[in-house]
Phi, psi and omega in degrees: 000129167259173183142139165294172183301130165098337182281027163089024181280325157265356162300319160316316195274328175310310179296311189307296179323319179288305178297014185233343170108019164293097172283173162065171142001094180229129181261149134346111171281035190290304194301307224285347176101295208222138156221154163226117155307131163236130198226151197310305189252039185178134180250115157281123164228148173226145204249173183226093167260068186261336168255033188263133175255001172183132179336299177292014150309302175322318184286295146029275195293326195101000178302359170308282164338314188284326201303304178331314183275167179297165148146181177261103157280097181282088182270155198220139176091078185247319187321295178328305177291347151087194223258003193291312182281150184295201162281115168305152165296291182227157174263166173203082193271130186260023224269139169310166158215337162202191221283334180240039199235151141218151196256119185225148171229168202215127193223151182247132206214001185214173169281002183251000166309309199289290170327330147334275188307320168320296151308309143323330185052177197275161206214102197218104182245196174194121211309000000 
């Protein structure tokens, strides 16, 4: 996910993680980098790397190995981690247009993106 600060991006994973059935508290990862959900069919991790100064943090980290297992990766920031992270399914660019509105786009980058996009059909609202 892209956005300057403040353009909804973790407020978005918050709604999805409630809609995928994630109870109780969901925080920000700004500090801790990762938080991960575990949901009966589906392993969730949501990542913030906004506080990365150099790529080869990721690597670091071990984020290799999660990228690696099945499951849902949420990034929020991906740019920081540089050319390192795979290729995302879908992208998501977030933009304010006011203080409750946002303007969000969504480009598909693998076929399981496309289906993605596929599924959802199209979509046009106004800000």
């Amino acid at each position: 996910m892209h956005g300057d600060l403040g353009a909804g991006k973790t407020t978005l994973v918050r709604h999805l993680l409630q809609a995928l059935g994630v109870t109780g508290r969901i925080k920000s990862p700004t500090y801790a980098v990762v938080e991960p959900y575990d949901l009966p069919d589906l392993d969730v991790w949501h990542f913030d790397f906004y506080r990365f100064a150099d790529p080869r943090e990721w690597e670091d980290a071990g984020f290799r190995d999660i990228f690696a297992r099945p499951g849902l990766k949420l990034a929020e920031w991906p740019e920081k981690a540089g050319a390192i992270l795979p290729t995302p399914d879908l992208d998501i660019a977030l933009q304010a247009t006011s203080d409750t509105a946002r303007h969000a786009t969504l480009r598909a980058h693998t076929p399981i993106g496309q289906a993605l996009l596929q599924a959802a059909g199209p979509r046009e609202s106004e800000p």
